[in-house]
Wavefront OBJ file of the C-alpha trace (Angstrom):
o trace
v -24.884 -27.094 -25.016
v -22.231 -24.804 -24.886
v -20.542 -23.245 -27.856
v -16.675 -24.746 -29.508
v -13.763 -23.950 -28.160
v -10.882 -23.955 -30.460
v -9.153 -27.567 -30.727
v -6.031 -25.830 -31.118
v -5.369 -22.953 -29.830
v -2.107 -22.480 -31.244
v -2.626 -23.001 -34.668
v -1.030 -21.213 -37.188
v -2.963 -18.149 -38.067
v -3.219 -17.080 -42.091
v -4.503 -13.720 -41.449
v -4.215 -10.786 -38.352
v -8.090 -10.174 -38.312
v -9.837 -10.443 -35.477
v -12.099 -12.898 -34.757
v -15.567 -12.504 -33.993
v -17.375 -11.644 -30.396
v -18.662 -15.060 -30.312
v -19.254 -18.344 -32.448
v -22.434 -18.877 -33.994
v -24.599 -21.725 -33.156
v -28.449 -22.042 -33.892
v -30.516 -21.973 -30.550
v -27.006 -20.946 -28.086
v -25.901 -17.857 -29.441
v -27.531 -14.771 -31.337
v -27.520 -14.675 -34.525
v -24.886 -12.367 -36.084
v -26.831 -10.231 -38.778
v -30.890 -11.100 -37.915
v -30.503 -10.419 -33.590
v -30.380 -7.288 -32.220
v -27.590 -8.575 -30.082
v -25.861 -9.797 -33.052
v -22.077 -8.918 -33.377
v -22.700 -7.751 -36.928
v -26.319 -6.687 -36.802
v -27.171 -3.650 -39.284
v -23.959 -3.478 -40.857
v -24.107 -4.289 -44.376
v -22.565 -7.109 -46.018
v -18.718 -7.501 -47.027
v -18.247 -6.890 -50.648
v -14.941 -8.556 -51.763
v -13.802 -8.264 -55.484
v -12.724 -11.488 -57.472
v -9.182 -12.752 -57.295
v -8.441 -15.553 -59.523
v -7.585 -19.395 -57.763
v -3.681 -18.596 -58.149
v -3.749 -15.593 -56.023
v -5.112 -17.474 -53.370
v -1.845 -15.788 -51.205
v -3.247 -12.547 -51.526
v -7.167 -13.583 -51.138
v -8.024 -12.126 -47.275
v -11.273 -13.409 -47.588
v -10.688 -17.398 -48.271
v -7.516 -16.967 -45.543
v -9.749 -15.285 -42.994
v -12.253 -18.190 -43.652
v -9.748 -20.723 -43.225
v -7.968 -19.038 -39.997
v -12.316 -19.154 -38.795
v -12.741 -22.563 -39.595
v -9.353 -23.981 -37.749
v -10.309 -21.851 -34.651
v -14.402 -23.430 -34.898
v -16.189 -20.161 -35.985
v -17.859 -22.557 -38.602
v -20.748 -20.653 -39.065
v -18.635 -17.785 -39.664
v -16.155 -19.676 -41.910
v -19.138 -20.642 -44.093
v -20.040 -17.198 -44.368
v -16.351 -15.939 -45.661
v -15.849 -18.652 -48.529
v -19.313 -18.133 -49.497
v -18.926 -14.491 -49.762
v -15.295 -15.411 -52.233
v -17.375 -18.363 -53.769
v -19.973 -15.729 -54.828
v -17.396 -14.217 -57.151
v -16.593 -17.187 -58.795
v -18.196 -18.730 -61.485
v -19.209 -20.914 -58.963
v -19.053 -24.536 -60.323
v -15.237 -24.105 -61.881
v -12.528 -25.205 -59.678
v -12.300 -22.664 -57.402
v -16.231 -22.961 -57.241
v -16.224 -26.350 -56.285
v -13.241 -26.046 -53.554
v -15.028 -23.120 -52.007
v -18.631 -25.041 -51.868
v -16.607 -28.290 -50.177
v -15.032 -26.452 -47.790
v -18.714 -24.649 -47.016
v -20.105 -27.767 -46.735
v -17.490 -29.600 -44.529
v -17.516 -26.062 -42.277
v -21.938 -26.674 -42.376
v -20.851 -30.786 -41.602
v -18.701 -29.529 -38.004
v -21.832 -27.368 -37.357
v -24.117 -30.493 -37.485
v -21.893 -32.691 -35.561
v -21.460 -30.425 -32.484
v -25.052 -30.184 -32.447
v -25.179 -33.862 -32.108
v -26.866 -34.486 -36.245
v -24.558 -36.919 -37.180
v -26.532 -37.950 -40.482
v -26.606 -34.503 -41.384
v -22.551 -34.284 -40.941
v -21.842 -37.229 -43.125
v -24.605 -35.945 -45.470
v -22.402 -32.602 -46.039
v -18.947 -34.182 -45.453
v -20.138 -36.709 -48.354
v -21.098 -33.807 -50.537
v -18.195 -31.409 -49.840
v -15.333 -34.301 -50.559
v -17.336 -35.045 -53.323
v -16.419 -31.413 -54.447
v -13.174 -31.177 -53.700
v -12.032 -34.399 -54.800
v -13.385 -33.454 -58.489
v -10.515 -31.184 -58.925
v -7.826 -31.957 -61.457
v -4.977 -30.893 -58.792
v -3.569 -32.868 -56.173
v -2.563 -29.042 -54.837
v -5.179 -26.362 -54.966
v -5.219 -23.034 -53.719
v -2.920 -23.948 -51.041
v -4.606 -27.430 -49.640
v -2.937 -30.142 -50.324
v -7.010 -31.958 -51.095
v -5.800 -35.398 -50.675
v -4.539 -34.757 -46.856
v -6.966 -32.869 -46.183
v -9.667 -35.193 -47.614
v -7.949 -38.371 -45.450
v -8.472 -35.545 -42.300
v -12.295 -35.783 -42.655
v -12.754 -39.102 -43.151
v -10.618 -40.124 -40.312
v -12.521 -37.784 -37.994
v -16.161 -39.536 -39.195
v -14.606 -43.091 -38.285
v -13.474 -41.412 -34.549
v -15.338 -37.895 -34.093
v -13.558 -36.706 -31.542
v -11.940 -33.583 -31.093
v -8.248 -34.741 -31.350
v -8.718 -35.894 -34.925
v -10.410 -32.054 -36.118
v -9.658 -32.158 -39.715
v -7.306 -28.875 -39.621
v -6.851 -26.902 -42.460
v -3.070 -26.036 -43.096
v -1.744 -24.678 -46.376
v 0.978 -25.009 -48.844
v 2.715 -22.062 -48.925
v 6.397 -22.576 -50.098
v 7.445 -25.787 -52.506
v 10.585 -25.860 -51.060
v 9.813 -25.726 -47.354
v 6.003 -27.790 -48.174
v 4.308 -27.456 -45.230
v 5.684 -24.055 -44.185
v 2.683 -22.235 -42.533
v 4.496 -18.653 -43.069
v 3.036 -16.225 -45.745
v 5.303 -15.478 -47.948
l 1 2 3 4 5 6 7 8 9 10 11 12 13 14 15 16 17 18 19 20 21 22 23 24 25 26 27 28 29 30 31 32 33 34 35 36 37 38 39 40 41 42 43 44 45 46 47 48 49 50 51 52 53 54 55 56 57 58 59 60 61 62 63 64 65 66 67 68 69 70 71 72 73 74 75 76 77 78 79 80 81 82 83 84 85 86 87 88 89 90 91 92 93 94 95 96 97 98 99 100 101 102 103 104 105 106 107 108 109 110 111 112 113 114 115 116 117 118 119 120 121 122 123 124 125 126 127 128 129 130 131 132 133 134 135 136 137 138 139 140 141 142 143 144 145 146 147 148 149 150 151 152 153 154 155 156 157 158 159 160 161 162 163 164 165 166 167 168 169 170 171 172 173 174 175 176 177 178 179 180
């Protein structure tokens, strides 16, 4: 098996970092922090400071993670919400998008490994989260597109119907992909 290539390759980018060496997968590619070979092995972990859910525009972290996750560094993706959802109180709003987006990210993991049930498993549990918040509009997603993305990609899981992640930046212009 070889390792994701990005679906997209022109997709609008929400941050200038730099991706990663490689994309993690269990059993193809070193693992980042634990190998030796790792791209990240011995540094310490990213400590990020909490930014509340409306100043999602300014919140590198969650952005990077997105940019990650539409490019298939899901592994990677995971890791960058997690480290934003660990400064949240976790199971508020901003808890609960953070956790469904880390568990749709874990969901693409398992179905490029071929573990379908354990996709639908996570894809179940993330849109579970996400469609528990109040807002049709939430830190940029527009939840109910995005949530119709998933579930159209478990009825044909194919490549052409990757659930992208594109964000709300500008009510005027409302799908403007430009940071303000």
């Amino acid at each position: 098996m070889e390792t994701p290539v990005p679906f997209n390759p022109q997709s609008p980018r929400y941050t200038d970092r730099r991706f990663p060496a490689y994309r993690f997968i269990q059993g193809i590619t070193p693992h980042p922090r634990r190998d030796p070979k790792g791209y990240s092995y011995g540094q310490p972990e990213s400590q990020i400071s909490f930014l509340p859910p409306e100043q999602w525009r300014q919140n590198e972290e969650y952005l990077y993670g997105i940019d990650l996750y539409n490019f298939n560094y899901w592994w990677e993706a995971h890791e960058a919400w997690e480290l934003v959802w660990k400064t949240t109180g976790k199971t508020d709003d901003q808890g609960r998008l953070l956790q469904g987006l880390i568990q749709i990210s874990a969901g693409m993991i398992k179905w490029w490994a071929g573990y379908s049930d354990g996709m639908r498993k996570l894809f179940r549990e993330g849109v579970e989260k996400i469609q528990s918040l109040p807002e049709p509009h939430f830190m940029g997603l527009d939840l109910l597109t995005f949530i119709n993305a998933i579930r159209q990609f478990q009825k044909q899981l194919r490549p052409q119907n990757y659930p992208f992640i594109h964000l709300f930046f500008n009510k005027i212009d409302k799908w403007s992909c430009k940071k303000l």
